[in-house]
N, C-alpha and C positions, 0 to 999 in steps of 0.2 A: 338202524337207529342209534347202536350205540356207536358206531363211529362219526355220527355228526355231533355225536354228548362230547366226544373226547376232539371234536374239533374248536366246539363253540371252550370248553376247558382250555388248549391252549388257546385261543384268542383272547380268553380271558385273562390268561396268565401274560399275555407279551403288553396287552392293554398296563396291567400290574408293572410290568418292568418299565413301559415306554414314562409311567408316573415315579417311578424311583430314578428312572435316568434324566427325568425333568428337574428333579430336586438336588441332582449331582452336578448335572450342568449349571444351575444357577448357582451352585457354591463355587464350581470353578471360574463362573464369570467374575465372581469377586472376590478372587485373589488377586496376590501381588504378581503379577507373572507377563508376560512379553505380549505386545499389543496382538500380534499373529495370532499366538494360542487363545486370550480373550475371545479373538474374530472365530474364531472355527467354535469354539466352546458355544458359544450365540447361536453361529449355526447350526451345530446341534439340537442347542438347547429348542429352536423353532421347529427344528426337522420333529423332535420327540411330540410337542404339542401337537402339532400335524398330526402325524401318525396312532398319535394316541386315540385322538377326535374319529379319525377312520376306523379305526380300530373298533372303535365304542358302538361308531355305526354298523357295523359288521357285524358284533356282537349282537345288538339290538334286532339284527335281520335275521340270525339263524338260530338265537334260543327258542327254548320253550317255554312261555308266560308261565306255564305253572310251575315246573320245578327248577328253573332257572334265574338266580338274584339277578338283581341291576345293581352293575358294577357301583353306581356312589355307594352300594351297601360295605364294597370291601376297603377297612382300614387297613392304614398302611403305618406299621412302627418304622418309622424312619429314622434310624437312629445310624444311617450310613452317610449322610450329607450335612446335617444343620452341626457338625463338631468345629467350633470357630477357630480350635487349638489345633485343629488337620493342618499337618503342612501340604503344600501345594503338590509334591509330587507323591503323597495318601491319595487326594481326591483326584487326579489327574490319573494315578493309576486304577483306583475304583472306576473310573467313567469308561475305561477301557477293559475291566472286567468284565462288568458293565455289560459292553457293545458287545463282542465275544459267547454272552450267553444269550443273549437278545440276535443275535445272529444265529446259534444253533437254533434256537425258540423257532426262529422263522423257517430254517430248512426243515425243522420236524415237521410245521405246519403243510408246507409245499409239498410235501413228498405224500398227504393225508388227501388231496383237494384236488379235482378234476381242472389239468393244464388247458383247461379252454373255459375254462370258467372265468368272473369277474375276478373273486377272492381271490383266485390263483396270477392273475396279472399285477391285482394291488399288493399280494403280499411281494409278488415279484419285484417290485419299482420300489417299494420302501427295502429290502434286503440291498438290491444293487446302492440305494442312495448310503444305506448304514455303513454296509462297508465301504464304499467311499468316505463319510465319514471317519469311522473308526481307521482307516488309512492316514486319515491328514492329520489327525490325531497322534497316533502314533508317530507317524512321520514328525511332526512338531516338537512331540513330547519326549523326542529322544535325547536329547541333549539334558534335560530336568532329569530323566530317569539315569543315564548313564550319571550325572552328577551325582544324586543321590546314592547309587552303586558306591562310586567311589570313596563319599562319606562314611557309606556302611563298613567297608571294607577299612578305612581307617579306624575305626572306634573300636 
């Protein structure tokens, strides 16, 4: 019993992240930055909606109505995305923070969940899609980051 408490806990917690990476992608989609990175940012940004929606259903199927909340109960202080005065490579590096823990989030989950299970397939296909993801991101965003280095290193 209490390893399916500490399972439906993290699925709560990645649900938590895939809504903070929703509200990161939509600030990088509008920035000033290179049509590419926009593109993949969008993609993200739908990949997290997806996931999220899954996620919620997942949760929905393995709490306990009695002592387990429904996730609308959990607010989110987001005070990591809505900052208008973020330069682009602040939130492009956030989104890649970001993915990185939302990626360990998911191998902790995997490693807890019987590999013939549904859970263990779906968390399986959203980890492969993230890090792809977080690949072309990075891959894109290297050139903003190394720029910024370079800024830094001047100042």
């Amino acid at each position: 019993m209490d390893e399916l408490k500490d399972i439906v806990k993290e699925v709560a917690g990645i649900w938590r992240m895939h809504k903070r990476q929703e509200a990161l992608f939509r600030a990088a989609m509008a920035l000033d930055t290179t049509r590419p990175l926009r593109v993949i940012c969008g993609s993200c940004y739908m990949t997290s909606l997806l996931f999220q929606s899954e996620m919620r259903q997942l949760y929905e199927s393995l709490k306990c109505c009695l002592t387990d909340g429904d996730l609308s109960s959990i607010l989110l202080l987001d005070d990591e995305a809505g900052n208008s005065d973020a330069d682009c490579w602040m939130v492009i590096s956030r989104c890649l923070e970001h993915d990185e823990l939302l990626i360990r989030m998911y191998q902790s989950l995997l490693a807890k969940v019987d590999e013939e299970s549904e859970c263990w397939r779906m968390c399986h296909e959203h980890l492969e899609k993230l890090t792809g993801c977080h690949d072309k991101l990075a891959a894109e965003s290297r050139d903003l980051i190394m720029e910024h280095s370079s800024h830094a290193s001047v100042a």
